[in-house]
Structure formats: C-alpha cells, structure tokens
N, C-alpha and C positions, 0 to 999 in steps of 0.2 A: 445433409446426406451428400454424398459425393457420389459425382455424375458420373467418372471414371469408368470405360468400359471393363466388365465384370469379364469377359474375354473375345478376342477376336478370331475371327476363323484365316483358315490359307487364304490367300487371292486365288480366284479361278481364271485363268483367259479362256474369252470365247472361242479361242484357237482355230477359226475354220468352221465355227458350228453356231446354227441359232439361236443355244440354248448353255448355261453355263451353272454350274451345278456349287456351293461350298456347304460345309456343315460344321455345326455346332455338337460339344457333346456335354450332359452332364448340366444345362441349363433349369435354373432355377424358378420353379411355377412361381407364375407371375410379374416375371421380368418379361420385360420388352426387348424385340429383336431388330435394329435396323440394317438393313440391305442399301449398299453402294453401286448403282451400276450405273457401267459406262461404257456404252458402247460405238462402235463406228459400223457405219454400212459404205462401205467406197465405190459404191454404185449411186448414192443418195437416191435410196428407195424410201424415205421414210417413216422405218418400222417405229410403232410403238414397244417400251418394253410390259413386260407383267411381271409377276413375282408369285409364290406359292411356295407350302411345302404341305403336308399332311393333313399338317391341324386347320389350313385355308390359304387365301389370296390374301396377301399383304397390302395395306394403301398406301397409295404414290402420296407420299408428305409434300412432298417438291420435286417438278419437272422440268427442267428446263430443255427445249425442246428445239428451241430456233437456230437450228445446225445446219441449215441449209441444205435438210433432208438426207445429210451425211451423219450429225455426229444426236446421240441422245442422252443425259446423264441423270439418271434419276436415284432419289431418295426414297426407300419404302419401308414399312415400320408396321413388325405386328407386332400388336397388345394382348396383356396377359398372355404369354405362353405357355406352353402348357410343360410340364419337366421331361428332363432329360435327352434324349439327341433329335435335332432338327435337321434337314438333309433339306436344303433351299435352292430353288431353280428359277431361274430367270430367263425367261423365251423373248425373243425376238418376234416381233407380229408377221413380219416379211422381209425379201429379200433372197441374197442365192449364199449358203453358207461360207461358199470361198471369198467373201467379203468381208466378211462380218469378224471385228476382232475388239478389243478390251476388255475390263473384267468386272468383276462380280467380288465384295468383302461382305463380311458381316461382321454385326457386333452386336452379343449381348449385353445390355445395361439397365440398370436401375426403371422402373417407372417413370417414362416421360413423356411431354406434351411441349409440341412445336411453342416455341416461343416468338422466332422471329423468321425470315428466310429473303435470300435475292436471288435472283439467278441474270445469266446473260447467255447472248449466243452470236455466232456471226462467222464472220470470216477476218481473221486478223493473227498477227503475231504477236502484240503487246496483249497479253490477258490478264485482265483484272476483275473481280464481284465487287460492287461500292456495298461500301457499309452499309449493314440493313439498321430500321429503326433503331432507337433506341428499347434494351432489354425489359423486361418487367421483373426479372431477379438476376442477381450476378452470383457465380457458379456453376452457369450453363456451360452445356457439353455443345464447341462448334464442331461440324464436321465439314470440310472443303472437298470439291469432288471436279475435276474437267476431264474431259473427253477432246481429243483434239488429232485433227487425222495428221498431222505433221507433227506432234510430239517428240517420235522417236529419233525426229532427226539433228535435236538439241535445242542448247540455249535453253532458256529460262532459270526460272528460280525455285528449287525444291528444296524442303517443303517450302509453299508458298511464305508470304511476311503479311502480317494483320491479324489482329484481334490484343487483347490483351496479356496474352501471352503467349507460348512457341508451337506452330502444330508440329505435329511428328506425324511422319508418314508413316501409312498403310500399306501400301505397293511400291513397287519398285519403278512403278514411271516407265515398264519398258513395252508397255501395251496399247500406246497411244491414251494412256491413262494416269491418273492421278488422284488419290485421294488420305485425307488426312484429318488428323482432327487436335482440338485442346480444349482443356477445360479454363474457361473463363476467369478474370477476377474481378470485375466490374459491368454495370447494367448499358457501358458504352456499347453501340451498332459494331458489329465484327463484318471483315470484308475477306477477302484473300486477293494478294495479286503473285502472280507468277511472271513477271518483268516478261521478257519477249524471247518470244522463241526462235529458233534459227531461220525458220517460212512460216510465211503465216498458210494458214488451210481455216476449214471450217470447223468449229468447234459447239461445245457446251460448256459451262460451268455451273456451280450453283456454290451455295453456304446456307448453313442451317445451324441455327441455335436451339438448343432443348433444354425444359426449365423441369425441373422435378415434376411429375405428376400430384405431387403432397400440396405442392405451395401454387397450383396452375389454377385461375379463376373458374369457377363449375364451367362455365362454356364451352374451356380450352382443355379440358382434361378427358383424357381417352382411356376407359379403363375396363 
C-alpha cells in the first residue's frame, strides 16, 4: 500500500493570531489525519500547541520543543476519521497574538503508525535532524517539519536533502516555516538538513517516519 498523501490541505499562517485554522474535504472514514505545525512566539513565551477539530483532540506524535521558548514544531495525527470535511485548529497555549506567526498543513493518508522520529532545537544557523534509527519496513511516508524565527531572512536549502529519496515541499518557506515530506524506499534512518541559513535564531525541527498501520507490530499500531 502506498503511503502517498491521499490529499493535502492550504497552509494556514498564524498571521497575528494564536490560533490557525486548515480543512480537509471529502475524507475517507478511516483514514488518518496528520497536522504540521510550526510555530514562532518572538517574545519566547513558551506556548504549548494543541490541535482539535469536531470529531476531538488530535496527539502530538512528535514534539520538538527546545526552541528557546521562541520556536515550537509539532506533529499531530488523528486516527480513523471519521468522513467527509474536517475544519482543524491549532491553538497556541500563550502569548500576545502580534507575535505569534508560522503555519499549520494537513494531510490526509492511508492508516499509519509512527515508525521512527528525531527531532532538535537550539539556536543556530546550520540546521540539520540526524538520521533516526533504522526503519522496521521501507515504504514509509517521511515528513520534515522546522520553525525557525530567522527563516525568512534566507539561505538555506529547500526542500531539505536526506532520506532516500526527494522531499517536496508543503509551504512556501515564507513563514518562518517549513515542511515537507517523501515516501521512502529503504528500512535506512531518514534525517533532513537544511545547510545554513543566512542568521542563525532560535529554532525547532523534527522528522517522522510512518509505516502502514497493516504491517506495524500490535503495540505500535493506532487504530
């Protein structure tokens, strides 16, 4: 089965607000939904995000959080959906809205269960995620995700380079944000590096591998 997202929604930017909104239409009961966010607070208030829509609260897969209380990039992923249009919100815990900016993707896909994940955080201009383990099936859908409050102001390498084959972006990279994804063709650890950017600031990153929900061990399988 091919991991291929089944469709992706607009990017939303937080634009000024602590809350950013995308939707889905026409989703397939039983597919799984994951949510991309990436946000900046340029106060470093360090808000937690959440995620929700109708049918509940989505869970953070992967968090990477050590942004030095400026930048936060999380992965969240609801199981069996239920069909047709999903309207997905992603709040900010705190903070003053005229701070707060990056954005928010989704993607519907096939039944999956986290396989692998890295994440990093700091303050720097060279950004790179080291390869995570090695996979437990090749096929997996990667998804690369940074937040980085000096982004917009260049440099780097879009889409990122790593995995074993090309991601393709999701956004446009003009929100102090990033994220991308590919499907695998080997059970090798997948990383992303985005070479350096023009200042370093404080940032997030993560990577996340997902393996079919079919072929994922009973412990690792979310359904």
């Amino acid at each position: 089965m091919s991991l291929a997202p089944v469709q992706i929604s607009s990017a939303t930017s937080f634009g000024g607000s602590l809350s950013a909104a995308v939707s889905l239409t026409g989703v397939t009961a039983g597919n799984h939904i994951l949510v991309i966010a990436m946000h900046i607070d340029a106060a470093g208030s360090s808000p937690s995000l959440s995620c929700s829509d109708s049918q509940g609260s989505y869970s953070a897969d992967v968090d990477s959080s050590n942004g030095g209380g400026a930048s936060r990039t999380t992965l969240f992923r609801l199981a069996n959906a239920t069909g047709g249009s999903h309207t997905i919100t992603v709040t900010a815990s705190s903070g003053l809205a005229s701070n707060s900016s990056g954005e928010v993707i989704a993607l519907e896909v096939p039944p999956v269960a986290l396989d692998q994940s890295n994440t990093v955080g700091g303050n720097a201009a060279a950004i790179s995620v080291a390869a995570t383990a090695t996979l437990s099936a090749s096929g997996d859908l990667a998804i690369a995700a940074l937040s980085h409050i000096n982004l917009n102001a260049g440099g780097g390498t879009f889409p990122p380079t790593g995995g074993t084959g090309t991601y393709t972006a999701l956004v446009s990279h003009l929100n102090k944000s990033d994220a991308d994804y590919q499907i695998l063709s080997s059970t090798a650890g997948v990383g992303a590096n985005w070479g350096t950017l023009s200042f370093a600031g404080k940032y997030t990153a993560l990577v996340a591998a997902y393996m079919s929900a079919a072929v994922a061990p009973p412990g690792m399988q979310c359904l």
